[in-house]
N, C-alpha and C positions, 0 to 999 in steps of 0.2 A: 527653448531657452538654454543658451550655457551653463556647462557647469561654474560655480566659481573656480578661480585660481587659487588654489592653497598656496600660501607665502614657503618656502623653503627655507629649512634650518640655515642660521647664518654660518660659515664657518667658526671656530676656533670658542660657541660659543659653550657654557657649560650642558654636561650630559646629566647629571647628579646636583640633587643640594642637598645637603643636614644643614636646617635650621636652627639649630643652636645645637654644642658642645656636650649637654645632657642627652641629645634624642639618639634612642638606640636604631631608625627609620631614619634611610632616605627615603629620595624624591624622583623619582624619574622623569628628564628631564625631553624624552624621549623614547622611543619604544625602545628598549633592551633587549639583547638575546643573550642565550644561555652562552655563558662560558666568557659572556666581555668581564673586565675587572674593572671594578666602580665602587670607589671610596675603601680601597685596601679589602674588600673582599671578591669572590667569583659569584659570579651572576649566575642561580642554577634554575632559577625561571624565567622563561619570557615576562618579560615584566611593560604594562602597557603604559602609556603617556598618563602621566600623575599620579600612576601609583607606587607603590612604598614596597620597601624591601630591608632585609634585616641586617644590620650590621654587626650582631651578636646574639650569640644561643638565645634563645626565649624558650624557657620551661614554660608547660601549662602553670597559670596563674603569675604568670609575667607580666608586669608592670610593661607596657608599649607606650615611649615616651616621643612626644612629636611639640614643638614648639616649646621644649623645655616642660610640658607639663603631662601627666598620665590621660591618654585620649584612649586607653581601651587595654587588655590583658591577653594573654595567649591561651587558648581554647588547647592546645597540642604544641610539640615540639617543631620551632621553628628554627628552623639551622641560618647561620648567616650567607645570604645571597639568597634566600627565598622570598617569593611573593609573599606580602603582608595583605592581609586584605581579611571580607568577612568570612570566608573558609577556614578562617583559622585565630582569629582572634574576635570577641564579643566586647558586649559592658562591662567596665571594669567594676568590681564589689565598690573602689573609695573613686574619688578623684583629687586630682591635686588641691592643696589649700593655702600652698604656698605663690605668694607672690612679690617679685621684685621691681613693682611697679609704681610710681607714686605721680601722683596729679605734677604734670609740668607746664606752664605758661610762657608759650614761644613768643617770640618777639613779633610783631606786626609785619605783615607783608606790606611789599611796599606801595600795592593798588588795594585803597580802603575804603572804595565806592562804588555808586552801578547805576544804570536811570533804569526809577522803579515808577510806579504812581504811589502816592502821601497819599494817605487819606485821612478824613477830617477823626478818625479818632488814635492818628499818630502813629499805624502798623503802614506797612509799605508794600501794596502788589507787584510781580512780576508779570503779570497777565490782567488784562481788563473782560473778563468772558461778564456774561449777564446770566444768570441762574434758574433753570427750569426746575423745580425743585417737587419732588412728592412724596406729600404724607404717608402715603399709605402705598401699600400695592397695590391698588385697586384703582390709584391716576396714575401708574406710571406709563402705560401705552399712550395714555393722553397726552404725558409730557414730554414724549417721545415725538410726537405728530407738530405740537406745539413748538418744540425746539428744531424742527426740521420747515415747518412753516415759518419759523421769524428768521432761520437764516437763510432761506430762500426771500424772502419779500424784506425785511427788515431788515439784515445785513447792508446788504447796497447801497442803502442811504443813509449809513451809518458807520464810515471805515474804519471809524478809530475806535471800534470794539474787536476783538477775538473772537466774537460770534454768542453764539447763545448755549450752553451748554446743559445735558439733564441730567438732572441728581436721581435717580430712579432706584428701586430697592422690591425687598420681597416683603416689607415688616410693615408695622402700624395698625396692624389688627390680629385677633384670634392670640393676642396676649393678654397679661396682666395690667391694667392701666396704672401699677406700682411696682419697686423691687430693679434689684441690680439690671435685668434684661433693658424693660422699659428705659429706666434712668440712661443706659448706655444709648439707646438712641435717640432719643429727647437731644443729649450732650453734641450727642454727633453731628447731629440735623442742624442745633445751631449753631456750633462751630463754624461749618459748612455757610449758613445764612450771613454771617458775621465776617467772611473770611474778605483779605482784604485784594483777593485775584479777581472777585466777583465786583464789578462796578453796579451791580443793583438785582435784587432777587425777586422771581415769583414763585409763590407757595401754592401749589395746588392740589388739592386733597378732594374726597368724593364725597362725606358729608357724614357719612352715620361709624366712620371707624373709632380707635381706642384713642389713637394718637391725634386730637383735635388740633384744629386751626388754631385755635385761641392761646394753643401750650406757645406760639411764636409770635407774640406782638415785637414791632422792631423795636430796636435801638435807637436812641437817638438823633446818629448819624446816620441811619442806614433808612430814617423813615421817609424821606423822600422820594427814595428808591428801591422800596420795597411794597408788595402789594399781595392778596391771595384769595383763592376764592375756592367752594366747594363746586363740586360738576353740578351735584343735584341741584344748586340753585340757579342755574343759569341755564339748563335744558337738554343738558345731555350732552354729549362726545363733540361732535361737531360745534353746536353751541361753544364749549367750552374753546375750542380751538378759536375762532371768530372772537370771543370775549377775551383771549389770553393777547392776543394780536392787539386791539384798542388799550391793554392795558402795560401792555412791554413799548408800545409808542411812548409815551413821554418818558418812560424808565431808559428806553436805548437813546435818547436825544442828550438826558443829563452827561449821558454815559460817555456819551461820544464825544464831549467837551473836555473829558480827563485826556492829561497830558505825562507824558514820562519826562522827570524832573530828576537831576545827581543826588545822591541818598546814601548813605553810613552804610556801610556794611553789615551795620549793627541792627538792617532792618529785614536780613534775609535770614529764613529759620529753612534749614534744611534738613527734610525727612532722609535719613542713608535705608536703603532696602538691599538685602541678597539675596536670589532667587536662581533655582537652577545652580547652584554651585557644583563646584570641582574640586580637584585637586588642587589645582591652583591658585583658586581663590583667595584662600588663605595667606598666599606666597606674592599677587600681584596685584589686582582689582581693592582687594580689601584694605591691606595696610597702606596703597597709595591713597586711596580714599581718605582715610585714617591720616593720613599726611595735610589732606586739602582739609578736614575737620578741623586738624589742631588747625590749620591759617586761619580758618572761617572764623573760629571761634578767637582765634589772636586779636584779628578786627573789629572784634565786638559784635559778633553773628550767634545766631546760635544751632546748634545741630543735635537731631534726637533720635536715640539708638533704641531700637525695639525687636520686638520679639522673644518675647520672655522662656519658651522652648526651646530656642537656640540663642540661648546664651548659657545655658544648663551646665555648670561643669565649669565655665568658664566668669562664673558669678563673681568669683573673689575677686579676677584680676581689676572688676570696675568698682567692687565695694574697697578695694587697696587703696582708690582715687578720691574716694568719697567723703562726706562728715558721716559719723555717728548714726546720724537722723535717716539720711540717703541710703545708707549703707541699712540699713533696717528695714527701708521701705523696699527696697529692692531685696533680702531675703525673706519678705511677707511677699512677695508676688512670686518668688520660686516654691516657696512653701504653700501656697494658693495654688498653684497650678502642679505640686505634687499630688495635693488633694484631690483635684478636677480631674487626673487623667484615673486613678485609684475609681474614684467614684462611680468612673464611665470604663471600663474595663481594658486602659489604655496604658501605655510606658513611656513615659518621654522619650526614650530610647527609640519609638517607634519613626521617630522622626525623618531622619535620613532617605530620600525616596531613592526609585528604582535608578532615576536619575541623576542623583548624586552618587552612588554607588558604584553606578559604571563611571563616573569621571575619575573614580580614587578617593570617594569619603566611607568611614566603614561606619563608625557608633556616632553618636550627637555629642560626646564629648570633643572628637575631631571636629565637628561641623563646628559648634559653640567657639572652638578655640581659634579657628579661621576666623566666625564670621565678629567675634570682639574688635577682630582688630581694626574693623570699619571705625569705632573706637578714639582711633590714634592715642594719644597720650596727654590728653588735658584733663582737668582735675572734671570729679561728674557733680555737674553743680544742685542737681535736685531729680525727683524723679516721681512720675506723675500717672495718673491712673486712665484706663485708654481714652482718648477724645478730651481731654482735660486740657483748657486752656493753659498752654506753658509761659509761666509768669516771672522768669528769670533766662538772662542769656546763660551763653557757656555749652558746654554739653549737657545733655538731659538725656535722662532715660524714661518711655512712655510704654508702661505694661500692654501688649498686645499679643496676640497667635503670632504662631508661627508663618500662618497664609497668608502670602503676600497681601492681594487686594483688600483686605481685612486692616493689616497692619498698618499699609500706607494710607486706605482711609482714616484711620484712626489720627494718623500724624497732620495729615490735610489737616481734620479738624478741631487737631491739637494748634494749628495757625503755622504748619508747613507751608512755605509761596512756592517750593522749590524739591525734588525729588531728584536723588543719586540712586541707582539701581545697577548693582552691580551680580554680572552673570556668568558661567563659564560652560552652560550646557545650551546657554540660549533660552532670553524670556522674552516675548511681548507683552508689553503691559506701556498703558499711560495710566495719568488722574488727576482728567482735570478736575479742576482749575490750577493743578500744579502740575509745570513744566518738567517734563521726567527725563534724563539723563541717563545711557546704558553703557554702563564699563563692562569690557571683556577683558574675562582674567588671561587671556590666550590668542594667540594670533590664528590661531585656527579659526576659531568660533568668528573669531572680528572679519574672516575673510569669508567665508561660510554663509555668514545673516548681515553683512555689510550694510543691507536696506536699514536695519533695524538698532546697529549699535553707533554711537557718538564717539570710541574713545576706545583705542586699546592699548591696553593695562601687558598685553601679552611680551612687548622689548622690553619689559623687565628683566626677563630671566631668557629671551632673544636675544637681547640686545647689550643685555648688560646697564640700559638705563637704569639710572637712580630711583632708588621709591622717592627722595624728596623732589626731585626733578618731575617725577611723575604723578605728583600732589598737587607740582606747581600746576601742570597743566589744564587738571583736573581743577583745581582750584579757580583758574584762570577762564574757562569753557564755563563755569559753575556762575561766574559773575556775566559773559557774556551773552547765557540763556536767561539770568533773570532783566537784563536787560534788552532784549528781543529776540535775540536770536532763537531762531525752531529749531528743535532737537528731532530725532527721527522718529518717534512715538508718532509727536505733534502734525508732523509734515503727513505720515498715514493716516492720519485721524483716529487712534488709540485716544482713551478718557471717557468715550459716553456711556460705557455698560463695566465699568472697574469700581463703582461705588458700591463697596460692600461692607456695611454696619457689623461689626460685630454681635453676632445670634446669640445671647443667652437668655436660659432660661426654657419654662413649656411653652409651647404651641399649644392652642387650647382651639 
C-alpha cells in the first residue's frame, strides 16, 4: 500500500498564534528552527508542530498562561524563545477562577430540520439498528453469535433496518445487587433499551446472575418490540441462538415498516467526545465543534459535554454559564472525583497520556482548557449524573471518566442519537446505535487516517478558515448523518465491542 500524501503548508499561511493578549505561550504553527524570529522573540529551540514556546522570562513558580487562563507553572527558568513543554514546567499549585464568559443564545441557523424516525413516545432516532442486548457477561459471546446470525439470515429481508447490533459488557454479576456500581448499570442498560436508534430490543441474560431479567420489563412503547430470555431456559448456546432468531422475526418486520419522516432539530441530542488530542485541538476541532453546538442548541437540539477529568481547571469557565443549582452540581462532581483519584492513589493531573504529550499538551489544566471549548458559548442548562436520562434541551453536562468508550456510552444512554468525536493524534472508535462523526484538529492527521475521519477541522489555522464557517460545516454534516448519511466509523463497522459501562464499585 501507499504512503498517504501529506497536504503541504499553504503559502502565506500563519507560522505562530497567541491565543489571546494575556498568554505568555505561543503556538507553533509548524516545526520551528533555532534562530527564526516568531512573535517578537528568537526561537532558541527546535520547536515541534503544536508545541509552545515562551514569549517572556518565566521564573520557577511562573504562572504559564495559555488561553488567557493559568494551564501550568515553570519548574526552572525559562528564557523567551524556549521550548515550553513537560521538561520544564508541571501542575500549577492554583488555577484560574476568573472567567469572562457568560451563557449567550445565538440566533437560529437557518436549516432547523433532518429525517429522523418519531417514535411512539415523541424522542427521534437517527438510526433504526435492532438491539442484541446482555445482561450479564456471561451471554455476551451469545449475543455476539446472535447478532451476527440475524444479520446474516434476517437482514435481507428486512432492508429498512441498520442491522442488528450487540450491546455486550464485562458486568452483571460477581457484584453488589445494590449501591452506586450496580445502580450505574441498571441506568445504562436501560437507557440503552429505551433508546430511540433502536427500532426494537432483545435482552439476553443466562439465568442465575446479579443483574436479573426482571430489573427490564418494557415500556410502554417499546413492548411490542421488545422481548428476552435466559440461555439456561432454552438449552444452552446454540439453542439460544435458534430461539433468539424466531424471536427477532416478528421484532425485525415491525422494525422495517419504520420510516424516516422531517423532524425539529429540537429532536437531536448530541454526545461531543475528544480523544487523542493535541495541540491543536484546542485551537481547531474543539472550538468549531463548540461553534456547531451553539447552532444545535440555537435550534432547539441539545448537546452534552462530559468528562469530568478533563474539564479540571477549566470548571469555572461552564459554572460562569450556569444557574446557581447547575453550577453546584457540576462542583460536587469535580469534588467527587477529587475524592476518587485521593482514595485510589491517583492525580487528576495524571491524565494527559503519552499521546497527548507528544502532540504539545503538558498538565490537564491545558487539556481541560482545550477541550471546554467543545462547549461553545451557550448558557449550561442542567447537568446530570452518568447515564441519566437528559430531561431538558440546551447544553448539558453528564458526569463521566475521562475514557472515551465509557464516556460516550454513558451519553448514548443519557439519549445521545448522534456522536461528535473530535481527534488530533488519531482515534477509532464508533457507538452504536449512535452515528459517530471524527474531526481532526490538523491536516495532517486528516490525510494520514483519511479511511477513518469525516471532517477536517485542520484549514483553520491552514487555511485561515473561519471557526464560525467551520461550525457551519460541522453543523451541516451533523444534520446530514443523522439523516442517513454513513460516517466513516459506520461504513468500517466500528460500534459492536465500544459498549463500555461505567465500573464502579468491588468485584466480588
Amino acid at each position: 500500500m501507499m504512503p498517504p500524501v501529506l497536504p503541504k503548508r499553504p503559502k502565506g499561511a500563519p507560522d505562530t498564534i497567541r491565543l489571546n493578549p494575556l498568554d505568555n505561550v505561543a503556538i507553533a504553527l509548524r516545526p520551528l528552527a533555532v534562530g527564526e524570529v516568531m512573535e517578537g522573540v528568537t526561537v532558541t529551540d527546535a520547536i515541534p508542530l503544536g508545541h509552545k514556546f515562551a514569549l517572556s522570562p518565566l521564573p520557577p513558580g511562573q504562572a504559564v498562561v495559555k488561553y488567557g487562563q493559568i494551564m501550568a507553572e515553570a519548574t526552572q527558568t525559562i528564557a523567551p524563545g524556549q521550548h515550553v513543554h513537560v521538561h520544564n514546567i508541571g501542575m500549577a499549585a492554583t488555577h484560574s477562577d476568573r472567567s469572562d464568559q457568560h451563557g449567550r443564545v445565538h440566533a437560529a441557523p437557518e436549516r432547523t430540520t433532518f429525517q429522523g424516525y418519531l417514535r411512539p413516545d415523541g424522542r427521534v432516532g437517527t438510526r433504526n439498528f435492532i438491539g442484541i442486548m446482555a445482561s450479564v457477561n456471561c451471554s455476551s459471546t451469545v449475543c455476539h453469535a446472535i447478532a451476527e446470525a440475524a444479520n446474516r439470515i434476517l437482514k435481507p429481508k428486512y432492508p429498512h433496518i441498520d442491522g442488528f447490533a450487540p450491546i455486550v459488557h464485562d458486568q452483571g454479576c460477581g457484584m453488589v445487587n445494590k449501591g452506586e456500581g450496580f445502580d450505574v448499570l441498571v441506568r445504562t442498560l436501560k437507557g440503552y433499551r429505551d433508546h430511540p436508534n433502536f427500532g426494537g430490543v432483545l435482552i439476553v441474560g443466562l439465568g442465575c446472575e446479579v443483574n436479573q431479567l426482571t430489573l427490564y420489563q418494557p415500556t410502554d412503547w417499546t413492548r411490542d418490540r421488545y422481548l428476552s430470555f435466559n440461555i439456561q431456559d432454552v438449552g444452552g448456546s446454540t439453542s439460544a441462538v435458534r430461539r433468539a432468531l424466531e424471536l427477532l422475526e416478528p421484532i425485525a418486520a415491525a422494525a422495517n415498516t419504520d420510516r424516516r419522516s422531517t423532524q425539529p432539530v429540537s429532536g437531536l441530542v448530541l454526545g461531543m467526545q475528544c480523544g487523542g488530542s493535541d495541540g491543536f485541538s484546542g485551537i481547531t476541532a474543539n472550538p468549531a465543534l463548540g461553534v456547531a453546538s451553539d447552532m444545535l442548541v440555537a435550534a432547539g437540539g441539545t448537546s452534552i459535554l462530559s468528562e469530568t477529568p478533563e474539564i479540571f481547571g477549566a470548571e469555572h469557565l461552564l459554572i460562569a454559564r450556569a444557574s446557581p443549582q447547575t453550577g453546584d452540581r457540576i462542583r460536587g462532581m469535580i469534588d467527587w472525583w477529587r475524592d476518587y483519584a485521593d482514595r485510589n492513589g491517583a492525580s487528576l493531573d495524571n491524565n494527559p497520556s503519552p499521546g497527548n504529550k507528544k502532540g504539545g499538551l503538558t498538565t490537564i489544566l491545558e487539556k481541560s482548557l482545550g477541550a471546554v471549548a467543545k462547549a461553545g458559548m451557550s448558557p449550561v442548562s442542567g447537568a446530570f449524573a452518568y447515564a441519566e436520562r437528559i430531561a431538558v434541551p440546551g447544553l448539558v453536562y453528564m458526569d463521566s471518566p475521562g475514557y472515551d468508550p465509557v464516556a460516550a456510552t454513558g451519553q448514548v444512554a443519557s439519549g445521545a442519537n448522534l456522536i461528535a468525536f473530535t481527534t488530533g493524534r488519531g482515534s477509532c472508535f464508533g457507538a452504536k446505535p449512535a452515528p459517530s462523526i471524527k474531526l481532526a484538529s490538523n491536516s495532517t492527521l486528516f490525510a494520514q487516517m483519511a479511511e477513518d475521519m469525516d471532517i477536517n477541522c485542520g484549514t483553520v489555522t491552514d487555511d485561515g478558515v473561519e471557526l464560525e464557517a467551520m461550525g457551519a460545516q460541522i453543523y451541516d454534516l451533523l444534520l446530514e448523518t443523522a439523516s442517513g448519511q454513513i460516517t466513516k466509523s459506520e461504513a468500517f463497522g466500528y460500534g459492536d465491542n465500544e459498549f463500555v459501562p461505567w465500573k464502579i464499585g468491588a468485584v466480588l
